[in-house]
MIMAR-559061 format. One record per residue: residue number from 0; x, y, z of N, C-alpha, C, O in turn; residue in one letter. Coordinates in Angstrom, 1 decimal. Example, Ala and Ser with C-alpha at 12.3 -4.5 7.8 and 13.67 -1.06 7.14 Angstrom:
<nodes>
+------+--------+--------+--------+--------+--------+--------+--------+--------+--------+--------+--------+--------+------+
| resi |   n.xx |   n.yy |   n.zz |  ca.xx |  ca.yy |  ca.zz |   c.xx |   c.yy |   c.zz |   o.xx |   o.yy |   o.zz | resn |
+------+--------+--------+--------+--------+--------+--------+--------+--------+--------+--------+--------+--------+------+
|    0 |   13.2 |   -5.7 |    7.8 |   12.3 |   -4.5 |    7.8 |   13.2 |   -3.3 |    7.8 |   14.2 |   -3.3 |    8.5 |    A |
|    1 |   12.8 |   -2.2 |    7.1 |   13.7 |   -1.1 |    7.1 |   12.9 |    0.0 |    7.9 |   13.4 |    1.1 |    8.0 |    S |
+------+--------+--------+--------+--------+--------+--------+--------+--------+--------+--------+--------+--------+------+
</nodes>
This chain:
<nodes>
+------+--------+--------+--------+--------+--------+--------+--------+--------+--------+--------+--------+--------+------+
| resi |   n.xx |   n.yy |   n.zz |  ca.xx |  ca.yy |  ca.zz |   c.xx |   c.yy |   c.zz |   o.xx |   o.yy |   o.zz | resn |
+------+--------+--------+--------+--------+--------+--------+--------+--------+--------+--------+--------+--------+------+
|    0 |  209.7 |  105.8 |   78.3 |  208.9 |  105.3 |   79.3 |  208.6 |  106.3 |   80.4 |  207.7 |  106.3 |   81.2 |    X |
|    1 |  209.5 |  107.0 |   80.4 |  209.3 |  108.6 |   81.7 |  208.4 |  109.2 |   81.1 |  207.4 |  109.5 |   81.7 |    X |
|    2 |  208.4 |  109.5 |   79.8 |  207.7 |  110.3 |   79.5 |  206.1 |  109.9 |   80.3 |  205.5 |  110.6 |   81.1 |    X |
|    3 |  205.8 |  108.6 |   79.8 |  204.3 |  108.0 |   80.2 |  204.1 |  107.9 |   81.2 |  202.9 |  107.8 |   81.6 |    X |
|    4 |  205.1 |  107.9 |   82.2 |  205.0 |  107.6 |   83.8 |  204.4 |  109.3 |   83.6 |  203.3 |  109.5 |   83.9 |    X |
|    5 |  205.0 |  110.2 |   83.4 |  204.5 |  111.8 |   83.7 |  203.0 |  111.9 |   83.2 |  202.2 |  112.2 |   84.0 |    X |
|    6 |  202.7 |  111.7 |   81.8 |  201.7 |  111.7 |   81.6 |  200.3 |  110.9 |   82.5 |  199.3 |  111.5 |   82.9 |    X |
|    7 |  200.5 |  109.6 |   82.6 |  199.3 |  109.2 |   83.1 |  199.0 |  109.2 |   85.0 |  199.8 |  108.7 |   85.8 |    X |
|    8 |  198.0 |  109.7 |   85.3 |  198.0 |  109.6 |   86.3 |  197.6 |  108.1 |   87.1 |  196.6 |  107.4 |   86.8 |    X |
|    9 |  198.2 |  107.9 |   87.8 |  197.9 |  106.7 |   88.6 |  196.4 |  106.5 |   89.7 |  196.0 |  105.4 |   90.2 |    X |
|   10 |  196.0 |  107.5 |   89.9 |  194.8 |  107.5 |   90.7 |  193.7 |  107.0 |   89.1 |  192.9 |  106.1 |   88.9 |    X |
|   11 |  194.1 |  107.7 |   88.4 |  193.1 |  107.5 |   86.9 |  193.0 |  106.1 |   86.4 |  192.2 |  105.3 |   86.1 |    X |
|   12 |  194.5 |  106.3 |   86.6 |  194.8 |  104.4 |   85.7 |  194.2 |  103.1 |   86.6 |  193.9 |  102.0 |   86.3 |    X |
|   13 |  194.1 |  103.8 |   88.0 |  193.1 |  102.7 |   89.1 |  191.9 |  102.7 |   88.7 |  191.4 |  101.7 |   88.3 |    X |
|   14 |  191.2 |  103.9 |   88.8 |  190.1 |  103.9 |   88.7 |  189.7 |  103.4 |   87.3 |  188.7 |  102.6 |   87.4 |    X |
|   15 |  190.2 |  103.4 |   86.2 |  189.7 |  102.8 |   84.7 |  190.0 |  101.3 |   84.7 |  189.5 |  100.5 |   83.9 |    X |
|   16 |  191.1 |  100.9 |   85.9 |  190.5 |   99.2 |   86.1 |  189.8 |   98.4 |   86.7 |  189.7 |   97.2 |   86.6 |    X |
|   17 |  189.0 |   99.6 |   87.8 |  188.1 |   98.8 |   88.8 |  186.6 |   98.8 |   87.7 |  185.7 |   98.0 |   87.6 |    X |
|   18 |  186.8 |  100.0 |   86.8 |  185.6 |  100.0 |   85.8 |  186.3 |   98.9 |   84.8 |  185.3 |   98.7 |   84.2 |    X |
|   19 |  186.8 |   98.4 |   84.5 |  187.3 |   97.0 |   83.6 |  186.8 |   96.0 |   84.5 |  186.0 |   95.2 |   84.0 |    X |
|   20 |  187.2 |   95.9 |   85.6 |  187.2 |   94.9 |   86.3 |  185.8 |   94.8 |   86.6 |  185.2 |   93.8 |   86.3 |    X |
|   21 |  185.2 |   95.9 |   87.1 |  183.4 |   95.6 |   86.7 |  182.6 |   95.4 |   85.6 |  181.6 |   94.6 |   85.5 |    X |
|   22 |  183.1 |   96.1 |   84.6 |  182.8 |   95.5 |   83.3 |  183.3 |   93.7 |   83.2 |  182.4 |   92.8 |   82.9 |    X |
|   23 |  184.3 |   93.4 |   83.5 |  184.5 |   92.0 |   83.2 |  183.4 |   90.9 |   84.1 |  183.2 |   89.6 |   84.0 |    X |
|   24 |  182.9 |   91.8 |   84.9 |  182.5 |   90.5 |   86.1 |  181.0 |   90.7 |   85.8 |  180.2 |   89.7 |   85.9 |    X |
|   25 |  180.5 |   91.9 |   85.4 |  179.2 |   91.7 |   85.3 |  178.6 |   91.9 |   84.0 |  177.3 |   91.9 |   83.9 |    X |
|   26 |  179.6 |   92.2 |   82.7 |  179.3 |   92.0 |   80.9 |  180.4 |   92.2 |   80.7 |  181.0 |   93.2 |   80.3 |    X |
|   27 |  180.6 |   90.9 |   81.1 |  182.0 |   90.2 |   80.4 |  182.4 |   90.4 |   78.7 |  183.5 |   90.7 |   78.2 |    X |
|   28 |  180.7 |   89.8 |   77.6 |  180.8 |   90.5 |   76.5 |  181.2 |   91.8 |   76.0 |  181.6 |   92.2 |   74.9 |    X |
|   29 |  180.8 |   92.6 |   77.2 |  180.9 |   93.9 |   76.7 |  182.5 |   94.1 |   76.9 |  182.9 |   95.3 |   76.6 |    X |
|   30 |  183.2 |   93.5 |   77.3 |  184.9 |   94.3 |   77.7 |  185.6 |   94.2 |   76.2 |  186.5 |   95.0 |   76.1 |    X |
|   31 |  185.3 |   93.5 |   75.3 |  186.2 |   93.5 |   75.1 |  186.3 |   95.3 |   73.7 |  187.3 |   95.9 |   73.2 |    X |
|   32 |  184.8 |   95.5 |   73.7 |  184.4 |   96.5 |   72.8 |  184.9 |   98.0 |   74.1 |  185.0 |   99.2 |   73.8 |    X |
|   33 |  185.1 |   97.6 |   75.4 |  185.2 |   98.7 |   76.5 |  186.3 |   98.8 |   76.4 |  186.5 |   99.6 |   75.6 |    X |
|   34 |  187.3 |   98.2 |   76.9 |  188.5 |   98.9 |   76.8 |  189.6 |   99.5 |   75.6 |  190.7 |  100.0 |   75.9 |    X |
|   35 |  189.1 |   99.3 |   74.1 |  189.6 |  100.8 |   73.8 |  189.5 |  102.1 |   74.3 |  190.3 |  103.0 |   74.3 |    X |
|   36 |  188.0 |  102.1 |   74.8 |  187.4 |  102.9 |   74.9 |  188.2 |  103.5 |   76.2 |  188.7 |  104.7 |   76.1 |    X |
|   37 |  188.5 |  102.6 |   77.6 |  189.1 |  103.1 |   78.1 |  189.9 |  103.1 |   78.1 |  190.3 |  103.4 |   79.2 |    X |
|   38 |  191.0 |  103.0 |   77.2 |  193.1 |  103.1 |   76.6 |  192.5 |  104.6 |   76.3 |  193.0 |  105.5 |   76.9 |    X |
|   39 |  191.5 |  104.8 |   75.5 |  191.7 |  106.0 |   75.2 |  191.3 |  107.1 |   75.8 |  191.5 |  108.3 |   75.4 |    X |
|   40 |  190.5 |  106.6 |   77.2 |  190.1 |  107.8 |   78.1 |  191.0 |  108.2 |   78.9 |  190.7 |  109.2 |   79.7 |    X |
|   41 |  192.6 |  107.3 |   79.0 |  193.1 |  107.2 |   80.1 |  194.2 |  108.7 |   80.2 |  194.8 |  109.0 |   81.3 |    X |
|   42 |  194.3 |  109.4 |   79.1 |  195.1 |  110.5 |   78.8 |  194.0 |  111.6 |   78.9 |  194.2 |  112.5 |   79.7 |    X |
|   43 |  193.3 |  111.5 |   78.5 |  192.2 |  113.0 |   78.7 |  192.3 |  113.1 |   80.4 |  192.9 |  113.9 |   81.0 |    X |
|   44 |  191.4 |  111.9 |   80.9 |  191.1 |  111.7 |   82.2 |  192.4 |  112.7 |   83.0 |  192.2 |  113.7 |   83.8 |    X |
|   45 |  193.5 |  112.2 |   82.7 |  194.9 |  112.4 |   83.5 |  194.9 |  113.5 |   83.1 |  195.2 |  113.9 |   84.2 |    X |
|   46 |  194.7 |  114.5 |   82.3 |  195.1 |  115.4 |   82.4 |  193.9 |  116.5 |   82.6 |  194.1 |  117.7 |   82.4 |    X |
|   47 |  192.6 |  116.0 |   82.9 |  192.1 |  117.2 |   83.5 |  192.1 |  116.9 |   85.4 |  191.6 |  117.6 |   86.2 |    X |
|   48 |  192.8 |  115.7 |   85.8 |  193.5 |  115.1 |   87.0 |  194.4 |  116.1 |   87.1 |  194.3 |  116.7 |   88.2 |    X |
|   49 |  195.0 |  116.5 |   86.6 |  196.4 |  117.2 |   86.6 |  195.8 |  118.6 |   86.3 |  196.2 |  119.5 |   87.1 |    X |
|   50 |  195.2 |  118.8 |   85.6 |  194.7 |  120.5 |   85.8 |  193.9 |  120.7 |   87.5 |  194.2 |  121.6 |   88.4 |    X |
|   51 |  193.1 |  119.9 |   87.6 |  192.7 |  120.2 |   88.5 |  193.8 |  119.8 |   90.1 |  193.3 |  120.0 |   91.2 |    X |
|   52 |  194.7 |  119.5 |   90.0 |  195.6 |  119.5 |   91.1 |  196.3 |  120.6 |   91.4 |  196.3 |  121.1 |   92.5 |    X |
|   53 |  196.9 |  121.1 |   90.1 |  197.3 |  122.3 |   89.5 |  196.5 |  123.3 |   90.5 |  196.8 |  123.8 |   91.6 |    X |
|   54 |  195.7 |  123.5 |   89.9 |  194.5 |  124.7 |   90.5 |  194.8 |  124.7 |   92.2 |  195.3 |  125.7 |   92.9 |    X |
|   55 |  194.2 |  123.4 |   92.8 |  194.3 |  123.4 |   94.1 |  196.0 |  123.8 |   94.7 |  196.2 |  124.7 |   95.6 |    X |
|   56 |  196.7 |  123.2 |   94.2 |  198.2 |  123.3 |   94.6 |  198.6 |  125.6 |   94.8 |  199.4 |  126.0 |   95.6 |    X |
|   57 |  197.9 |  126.3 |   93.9 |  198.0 |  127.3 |   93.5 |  196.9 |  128.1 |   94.8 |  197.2 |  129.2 |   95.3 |    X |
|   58 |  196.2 |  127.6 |   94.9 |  195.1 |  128.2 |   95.5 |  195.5 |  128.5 |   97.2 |  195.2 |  129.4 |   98.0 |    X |
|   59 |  196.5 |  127.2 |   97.4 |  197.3 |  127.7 |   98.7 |  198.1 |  128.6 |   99.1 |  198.5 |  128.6 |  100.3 |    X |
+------+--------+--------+--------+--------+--------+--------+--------+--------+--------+--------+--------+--------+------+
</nodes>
């Protein structure tokens, strides 16, 4: 479970549920075909989150 807490970022995992959460409220049909879609963006997402923190953190 640590491991996943490192992996996913939490600003990401917000933002992929306010897009669920808009998906549900305004194509409702459409969620249920969306969120694989977004389980599986939520690792890519996080980690170009994390490259680009990386970069900034460096740049100071």
């Amino acid at each position: 479970m640590e491991m996943l807490k490192k992996c996913l970022n939490p600003k990401v995992l917000l933002g992929l549920g306010v897009v669920a959460l808009g998906i549900a409220i305004f194509a409702p049909k459409l969620l249920a075909s969306a969120l694989p879609l977004l389980i599986i963006a939520a690792c890519p997402l996080s980690m170009v989150a994390m490259v680009v923190m990386m970069n900034k953190k460096d740049k100071k």
